[in-house]
DRENMI-840455 format. One record per residue (C-alpha): residue number from 1; residue in three letters; y, x, z. Coordinates in Angstrom, 1 decimal. Layout:
<nodes>
NUM,ALA,Y,X,Z
...
</nodes>
This chain:
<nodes>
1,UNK,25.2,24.0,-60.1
2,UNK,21.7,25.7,-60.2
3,UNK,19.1,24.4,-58.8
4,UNK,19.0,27.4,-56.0
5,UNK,22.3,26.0,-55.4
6,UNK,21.6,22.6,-54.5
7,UNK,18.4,23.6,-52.8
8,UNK,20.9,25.4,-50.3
9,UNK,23.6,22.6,-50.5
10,UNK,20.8,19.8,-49.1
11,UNK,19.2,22.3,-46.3
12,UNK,22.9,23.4,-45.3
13,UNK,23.2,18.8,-45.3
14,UNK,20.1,18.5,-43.5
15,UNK,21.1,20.9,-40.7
16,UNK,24.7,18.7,-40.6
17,UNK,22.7,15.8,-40.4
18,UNK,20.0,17.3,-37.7
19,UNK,23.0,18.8,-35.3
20,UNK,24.9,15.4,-35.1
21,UNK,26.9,14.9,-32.3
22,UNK,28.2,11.6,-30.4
23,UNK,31.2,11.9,-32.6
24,UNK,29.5,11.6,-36.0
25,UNK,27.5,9.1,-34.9
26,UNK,30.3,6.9,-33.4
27,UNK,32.3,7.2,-36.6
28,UNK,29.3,6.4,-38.5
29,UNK,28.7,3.4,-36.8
30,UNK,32.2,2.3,-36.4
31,UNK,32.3,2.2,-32.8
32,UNK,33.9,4.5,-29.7
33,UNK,32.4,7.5,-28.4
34,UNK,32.0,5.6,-25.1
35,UNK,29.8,2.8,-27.0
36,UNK,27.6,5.0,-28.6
37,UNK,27.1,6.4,-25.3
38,UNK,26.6,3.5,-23.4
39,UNK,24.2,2.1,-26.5
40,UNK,22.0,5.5,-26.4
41,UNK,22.0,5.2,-22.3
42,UNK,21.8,1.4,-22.1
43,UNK,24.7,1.2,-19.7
44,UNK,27.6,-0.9,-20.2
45,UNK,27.4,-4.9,-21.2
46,UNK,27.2,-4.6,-25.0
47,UNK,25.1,-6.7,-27.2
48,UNK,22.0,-6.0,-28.3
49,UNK,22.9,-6.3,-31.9
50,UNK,25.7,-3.4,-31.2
51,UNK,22.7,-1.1,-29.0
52,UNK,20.5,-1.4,-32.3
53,UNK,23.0,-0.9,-34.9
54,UNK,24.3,2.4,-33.0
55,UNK,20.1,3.6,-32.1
56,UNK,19.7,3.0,-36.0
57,UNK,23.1,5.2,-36.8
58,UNK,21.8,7.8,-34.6
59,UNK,18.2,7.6,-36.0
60,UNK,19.6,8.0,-39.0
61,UNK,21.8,11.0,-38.7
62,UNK,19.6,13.0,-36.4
63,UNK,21.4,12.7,-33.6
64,UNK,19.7,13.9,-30.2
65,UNK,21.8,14.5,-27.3
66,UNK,22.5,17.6,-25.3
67,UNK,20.7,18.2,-22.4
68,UNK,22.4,21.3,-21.3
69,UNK,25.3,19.1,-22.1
70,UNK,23.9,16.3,-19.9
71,UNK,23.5,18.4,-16.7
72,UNK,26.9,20.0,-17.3
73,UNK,28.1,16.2,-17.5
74,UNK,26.3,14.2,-14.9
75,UNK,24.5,17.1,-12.9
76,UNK,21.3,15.8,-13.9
77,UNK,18.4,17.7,-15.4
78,UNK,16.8,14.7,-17.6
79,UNK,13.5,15.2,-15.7
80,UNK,11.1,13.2,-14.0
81,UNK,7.9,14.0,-12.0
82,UNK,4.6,12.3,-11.9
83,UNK,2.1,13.0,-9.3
84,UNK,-0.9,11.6,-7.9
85,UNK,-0.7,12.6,-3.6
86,UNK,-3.5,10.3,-2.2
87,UNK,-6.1,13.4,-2.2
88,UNK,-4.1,15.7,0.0
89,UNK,-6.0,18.9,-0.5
90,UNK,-8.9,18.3,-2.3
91,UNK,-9.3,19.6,-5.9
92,UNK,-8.6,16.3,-8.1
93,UNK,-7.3,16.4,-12.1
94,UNK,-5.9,12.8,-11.8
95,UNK,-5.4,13.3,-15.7
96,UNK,-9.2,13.2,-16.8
97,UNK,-9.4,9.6,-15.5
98,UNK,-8.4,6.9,-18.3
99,UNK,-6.1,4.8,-16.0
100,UNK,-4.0,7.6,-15.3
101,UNK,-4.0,9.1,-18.3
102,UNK,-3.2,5.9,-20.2
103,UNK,-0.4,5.4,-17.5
104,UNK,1.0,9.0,-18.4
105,UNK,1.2,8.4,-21.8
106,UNK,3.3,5.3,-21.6
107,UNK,5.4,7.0,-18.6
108,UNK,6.1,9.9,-20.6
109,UNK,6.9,7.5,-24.0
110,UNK,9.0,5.7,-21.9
111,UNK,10.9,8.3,-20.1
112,UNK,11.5,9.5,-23.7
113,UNK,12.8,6.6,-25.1
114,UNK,15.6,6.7,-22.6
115,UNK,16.6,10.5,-23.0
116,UNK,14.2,11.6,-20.2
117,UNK,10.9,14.2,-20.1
118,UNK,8.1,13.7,-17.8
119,UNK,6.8,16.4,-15.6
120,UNK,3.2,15.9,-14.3
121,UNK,2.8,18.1,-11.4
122,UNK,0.3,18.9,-8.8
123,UNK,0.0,16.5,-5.6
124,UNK,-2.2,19.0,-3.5
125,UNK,-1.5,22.9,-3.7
126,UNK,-1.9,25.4,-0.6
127,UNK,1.4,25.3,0.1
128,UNK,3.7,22.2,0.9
129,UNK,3.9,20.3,-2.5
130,UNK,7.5,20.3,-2.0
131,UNK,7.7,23.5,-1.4
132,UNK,6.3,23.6,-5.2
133,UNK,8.6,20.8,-6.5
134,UNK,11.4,22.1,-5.5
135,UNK,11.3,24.8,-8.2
136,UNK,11.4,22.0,-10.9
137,UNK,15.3,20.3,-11.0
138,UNK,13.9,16.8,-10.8
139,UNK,16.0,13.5,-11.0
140,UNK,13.4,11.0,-9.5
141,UNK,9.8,10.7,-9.3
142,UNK,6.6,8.7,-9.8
143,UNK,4.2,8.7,-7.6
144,UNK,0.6,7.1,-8.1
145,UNK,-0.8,5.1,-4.8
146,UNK,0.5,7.1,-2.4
147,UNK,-1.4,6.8,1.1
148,UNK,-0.6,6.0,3.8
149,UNK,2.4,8.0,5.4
150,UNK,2.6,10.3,2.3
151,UNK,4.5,13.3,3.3
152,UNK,4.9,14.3,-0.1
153,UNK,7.0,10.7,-0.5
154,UNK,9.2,11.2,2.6
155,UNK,9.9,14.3,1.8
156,UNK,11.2,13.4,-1.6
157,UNK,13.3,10.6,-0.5
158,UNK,14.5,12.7,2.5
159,UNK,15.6,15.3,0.0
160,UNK,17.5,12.4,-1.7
161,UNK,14.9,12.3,-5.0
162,UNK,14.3,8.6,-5.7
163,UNK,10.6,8.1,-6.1
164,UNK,9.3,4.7,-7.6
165,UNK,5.8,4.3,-6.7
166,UNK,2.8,2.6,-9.0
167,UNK,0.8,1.4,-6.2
168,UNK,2.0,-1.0,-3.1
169,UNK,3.4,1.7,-0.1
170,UNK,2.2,1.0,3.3
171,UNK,4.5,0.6,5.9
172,UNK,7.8,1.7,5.9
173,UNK,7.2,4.3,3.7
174,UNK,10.5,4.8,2.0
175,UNK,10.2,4.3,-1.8
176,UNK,12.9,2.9,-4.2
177,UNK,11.0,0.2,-6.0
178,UNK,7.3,0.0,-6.4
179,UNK,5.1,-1.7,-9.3
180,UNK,1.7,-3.1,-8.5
181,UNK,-1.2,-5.8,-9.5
182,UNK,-1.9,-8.1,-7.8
183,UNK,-5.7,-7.0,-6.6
184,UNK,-6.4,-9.4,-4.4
185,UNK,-6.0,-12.2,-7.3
186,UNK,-8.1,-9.5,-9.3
187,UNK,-11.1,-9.0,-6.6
188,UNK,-11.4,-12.2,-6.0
189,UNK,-11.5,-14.0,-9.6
190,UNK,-13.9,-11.0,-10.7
191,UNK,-16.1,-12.2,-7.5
192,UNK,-16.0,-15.8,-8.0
193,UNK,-16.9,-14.1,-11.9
194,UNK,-20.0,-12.6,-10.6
195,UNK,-21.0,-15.9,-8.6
196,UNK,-20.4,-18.4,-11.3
197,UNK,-22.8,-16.0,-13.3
198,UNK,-26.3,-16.6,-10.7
199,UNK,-25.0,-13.9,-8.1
200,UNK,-26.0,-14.6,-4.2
201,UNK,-25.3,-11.0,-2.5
202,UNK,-22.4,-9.4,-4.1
203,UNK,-22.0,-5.8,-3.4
204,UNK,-19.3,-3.2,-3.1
205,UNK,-19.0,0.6,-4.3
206,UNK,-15.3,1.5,-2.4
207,UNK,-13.6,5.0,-1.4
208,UNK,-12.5,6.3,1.8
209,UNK,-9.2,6.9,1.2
210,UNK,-6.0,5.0,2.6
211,UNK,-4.3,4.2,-1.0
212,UNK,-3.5,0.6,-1.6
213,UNK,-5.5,0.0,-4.2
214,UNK,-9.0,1.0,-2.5
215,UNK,-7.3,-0.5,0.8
216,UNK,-6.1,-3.9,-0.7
217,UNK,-9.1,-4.4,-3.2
218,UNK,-11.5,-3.9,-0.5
219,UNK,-9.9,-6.4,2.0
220,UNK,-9.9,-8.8,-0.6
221,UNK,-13.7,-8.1,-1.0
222,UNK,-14.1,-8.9,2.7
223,UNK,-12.1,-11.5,2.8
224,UNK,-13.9,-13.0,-0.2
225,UNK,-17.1,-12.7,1.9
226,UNK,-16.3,-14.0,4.8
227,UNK,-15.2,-17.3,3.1
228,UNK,-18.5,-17.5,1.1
229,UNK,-20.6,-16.6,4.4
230,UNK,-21.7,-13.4,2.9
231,UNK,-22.4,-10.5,4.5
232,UNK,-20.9,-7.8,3.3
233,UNK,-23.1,-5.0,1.4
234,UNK,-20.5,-2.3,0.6
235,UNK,-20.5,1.7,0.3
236,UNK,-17.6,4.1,0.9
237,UNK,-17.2,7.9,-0.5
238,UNK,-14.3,9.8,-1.4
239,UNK,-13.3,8.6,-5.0
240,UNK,-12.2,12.3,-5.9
241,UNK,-15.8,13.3,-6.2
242,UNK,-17.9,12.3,-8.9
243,UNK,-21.2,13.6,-7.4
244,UNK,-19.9,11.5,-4.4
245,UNK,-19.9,8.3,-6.4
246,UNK,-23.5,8.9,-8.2
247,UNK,-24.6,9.1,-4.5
248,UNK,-23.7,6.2,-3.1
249,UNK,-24.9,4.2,-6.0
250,UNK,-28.1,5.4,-5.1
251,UNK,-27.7,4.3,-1.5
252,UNK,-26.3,0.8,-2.2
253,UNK,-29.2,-0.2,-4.4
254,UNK,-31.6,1.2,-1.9
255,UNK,-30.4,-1.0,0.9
256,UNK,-33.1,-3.4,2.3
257,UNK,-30.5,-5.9,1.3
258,UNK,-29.8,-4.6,-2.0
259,UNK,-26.7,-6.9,-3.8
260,UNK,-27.8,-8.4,-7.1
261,UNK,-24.8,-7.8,-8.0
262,UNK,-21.9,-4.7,-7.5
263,UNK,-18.4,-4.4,-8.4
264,UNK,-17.3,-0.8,-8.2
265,UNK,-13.9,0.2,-8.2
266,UNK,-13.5,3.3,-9.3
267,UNK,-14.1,4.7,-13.3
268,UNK,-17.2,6.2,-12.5
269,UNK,-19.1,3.6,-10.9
270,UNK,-20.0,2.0,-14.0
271,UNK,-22.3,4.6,-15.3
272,UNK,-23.4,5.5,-11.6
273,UNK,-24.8,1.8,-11.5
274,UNK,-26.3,1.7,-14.9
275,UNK,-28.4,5.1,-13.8
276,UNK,-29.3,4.4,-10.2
277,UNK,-30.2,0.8,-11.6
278,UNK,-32.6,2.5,-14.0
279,UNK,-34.4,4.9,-11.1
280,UNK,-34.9,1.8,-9.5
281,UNK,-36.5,-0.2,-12.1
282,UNK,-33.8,-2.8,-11.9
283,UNK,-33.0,-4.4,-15.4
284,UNK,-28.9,-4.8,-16.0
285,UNK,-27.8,-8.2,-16.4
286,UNK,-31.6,-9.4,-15.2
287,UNK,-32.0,-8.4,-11.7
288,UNK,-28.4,-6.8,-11.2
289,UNK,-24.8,-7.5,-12.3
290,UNK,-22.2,-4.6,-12.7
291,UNK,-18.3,-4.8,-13.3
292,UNK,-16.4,-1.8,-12.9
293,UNK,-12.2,-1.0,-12.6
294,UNK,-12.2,1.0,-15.8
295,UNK,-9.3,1.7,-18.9
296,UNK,-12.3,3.7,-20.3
297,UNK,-13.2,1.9,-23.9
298,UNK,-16.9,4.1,-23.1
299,UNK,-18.2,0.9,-21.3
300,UNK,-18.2,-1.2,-24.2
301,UNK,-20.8,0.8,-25.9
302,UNK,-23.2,1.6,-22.8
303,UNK,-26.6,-0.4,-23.1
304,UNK,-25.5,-2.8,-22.0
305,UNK,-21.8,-3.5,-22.3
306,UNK,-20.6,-3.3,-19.4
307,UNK,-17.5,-5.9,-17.9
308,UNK,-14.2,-3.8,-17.0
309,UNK,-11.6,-5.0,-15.1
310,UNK,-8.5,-3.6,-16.6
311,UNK,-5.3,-3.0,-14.4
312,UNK,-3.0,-2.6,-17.5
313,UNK,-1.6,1.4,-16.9
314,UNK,0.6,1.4,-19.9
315,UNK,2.7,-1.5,-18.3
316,UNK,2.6,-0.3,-15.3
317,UNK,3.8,3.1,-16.7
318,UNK,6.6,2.0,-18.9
319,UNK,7.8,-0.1,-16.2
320,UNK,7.7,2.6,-12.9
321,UNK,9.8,4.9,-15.6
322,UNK,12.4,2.1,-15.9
323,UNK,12.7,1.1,-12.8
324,UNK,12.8,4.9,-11.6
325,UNK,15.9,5.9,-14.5
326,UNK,17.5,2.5,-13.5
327,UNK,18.0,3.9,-9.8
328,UNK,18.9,7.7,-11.2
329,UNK,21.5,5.7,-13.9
330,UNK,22.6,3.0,-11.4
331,UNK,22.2,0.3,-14.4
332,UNK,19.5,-1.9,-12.5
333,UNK,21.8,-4.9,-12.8
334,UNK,20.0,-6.7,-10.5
335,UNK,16.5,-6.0,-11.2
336,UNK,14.0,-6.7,-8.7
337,UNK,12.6,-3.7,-7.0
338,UNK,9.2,-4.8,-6.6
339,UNK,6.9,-6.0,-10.0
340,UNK,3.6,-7.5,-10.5
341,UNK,1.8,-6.6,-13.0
342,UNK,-1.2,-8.9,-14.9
343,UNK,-5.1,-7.8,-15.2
344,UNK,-7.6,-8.4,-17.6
345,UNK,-11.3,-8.8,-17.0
346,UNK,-12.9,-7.6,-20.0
347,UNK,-16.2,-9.6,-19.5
348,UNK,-19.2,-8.1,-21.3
349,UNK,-23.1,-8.0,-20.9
350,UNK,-23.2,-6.6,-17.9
351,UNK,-22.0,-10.1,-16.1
352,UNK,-22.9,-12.4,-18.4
353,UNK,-24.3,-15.7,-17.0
354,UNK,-28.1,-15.7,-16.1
355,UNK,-30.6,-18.3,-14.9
356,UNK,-30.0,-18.2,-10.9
357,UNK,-32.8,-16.4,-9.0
358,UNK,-34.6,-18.6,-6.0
359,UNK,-34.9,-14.6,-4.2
360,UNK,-33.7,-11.2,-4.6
361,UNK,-36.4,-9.0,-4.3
362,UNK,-36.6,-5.5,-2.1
363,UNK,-35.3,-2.9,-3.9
364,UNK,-38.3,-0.3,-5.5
365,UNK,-38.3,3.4,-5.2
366,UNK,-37.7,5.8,-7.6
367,UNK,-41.6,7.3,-7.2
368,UNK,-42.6,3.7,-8.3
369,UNK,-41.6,4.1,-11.7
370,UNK,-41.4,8.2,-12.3
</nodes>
């Protein structure tokens, strides 16, 4: 045979190998077509020896399954949504921040894995986001800390969508499982963090919004303080609004009882510290501690380093996708509904232990040191 010949022969095999189906691969592997399908799905009770040995089969000959097939089959599209709703309205790219960008990119890896594409789609438009939604065949959806009453959640549930949320609901509202950390552990070992390292007035840089996270982290902040007979020295904006965040940083280290210390919960607030600490000749860890909630690997080259709380998003994203495909599949076998998840203070210069300070002083302005 010429070599033109056998050039055609193995791209003619390749194209065999790339448009497998279930068949090929179960006779491959030596099993039915009902294990194979059970392995590449993981239904059924088979053992996990048999799931890798028909994965690596299918690997091996190409095999990817049908999903006009699929939807023909089981009348599902293979699609899942991710949104963030807490902002209603206001204009918010939920993908620029690292948390939820990390927790995408796990999501969507997951939601792969098991035969499944993500969809990220808006959570505010002019219309009803539903209205919106409703124009993408979805089988569940994630949803990222809804508020409080989220329409966009009962309206997907009432539509009979399950939605799997990353973020404790409030109330009744009607999700299928939810994953979560657990932030009052978090707030509080970060605080006693901040204490054990010289702090006496521990500030708080918070949002206005009624997600759990800004909710629970800040009750566990005033909780903290009312244990330790501190008064609390907090600020509120809305998180969606970086220009937002700069300013209250300004006006929580301008307070006549300026904290020498702040925790900020939101990605920004790191950098907002660091500048409005600057403007106000304050030295960072010297005369003020900083930790920030942040994914962002930016903090640990800031002058200084600066301590992060972490909230692990790529857990929490592989896990909402599994839990959300178990309740489209029915294969949850059992599997609690509700999941904490770990964090990780990252501790840096920022919060590092200092000699303890017999006064705080009154915070400076700006015009002293321009």
């Amino acid at each position: 045979m010429t070599a033109a010949g056998k050039h055609q022969v193995s791209r003619a095999h390749s194209r065999r190998l790339g448009r497998a189906g279930i068949r090929d691969v179960a006779a491959a592997a030596g099993v039915s077509i009902t294990t194979v399908s059970d392995a590449l799905n993981g239904k059924g009770r088979l053992p996990d020896a048999t799931r890798r040995h028909v994965r690596e089969v299918a690997d091996r000959l190409g095999y990817r399954p049908s999903a006009a097939a699929r939807t023909l089959r089981t009348g599902k599209s293979g699609l899942l949504g991710l949104t963030v709703t807490t902002y209603g309205e206001e204009p918010f790219t939920f993908t620029e921040f690292a948390y939820f960008a990390e927790m995408a990119r796990a999501a969507s890896s997951a939601a792969l894995a098991r035969g499944y594409a993500l969809v990220i789609l808006p959570g505010s438009t002019r219309q009803s986001p539903y209205d919106v939604w409703s124009n993408v065949a979805l089988d569940g959806t994630v949803v990222i800390d809804p508020s409080d009453r989220d329409p966009v959640v009962t309206e997907l549930v009432r539509q009979g969508i399950p939605v799997v949320s990353d973020g404790r609901p409030c109330g009744d509202l009607p999700v299928t499982a939810w994953v979560d950390n657990d932030h009052e552990a978090a707030v509080t070992g970060l605080l006693d963090h901040l204490a054990a390292a010289g702090a006496r007035r521990i500030g708080l840089l918070t949002g206005t919004s009624t997600d759990t996270y800004t909710r629970l982290s800040t009750t566990a902040y005033l909780r903290w303080c009312e244990r330790r007979g501190q008064d609390p020295v907090y600020e509120a904006y809305p998180a969606h609004d970086p220009c937002a965040g700069a300013v209250a940083a300004d006006r929580l280290l301008a307070r006549p009882d300026r904290p020498d210390a702040v925790y900020g919960l939101f990605d920004p607030n790191g950098t907002d510290l660091l500048a409005a600490a600057r403007r106000y000749g304050l030295r960072v860890p010297d005369d003020l501690l900083l930790v920030c909630c942040s994914e962002s690997a930016v903090y640990a080259g800031t002058e200084p380093p600066i301590t992060t709380l972490s909230l692990k998003p790529g857990r929490i994203g592989t896990t909402v996708v599994q839990l959300l495909i178990d309740a489209i599949e029915g294969t949850g076998g059992g599997r609690p509904v509700q999941q904490i998840m770990p964090t990780d203070l990252i501790v840096r210069t920022s919060s590092q232990r200092r000699r303890r300070r017999a006064t705080v002083s009154a915070p400076r302005s700006p015009e002293q040191h321009g």
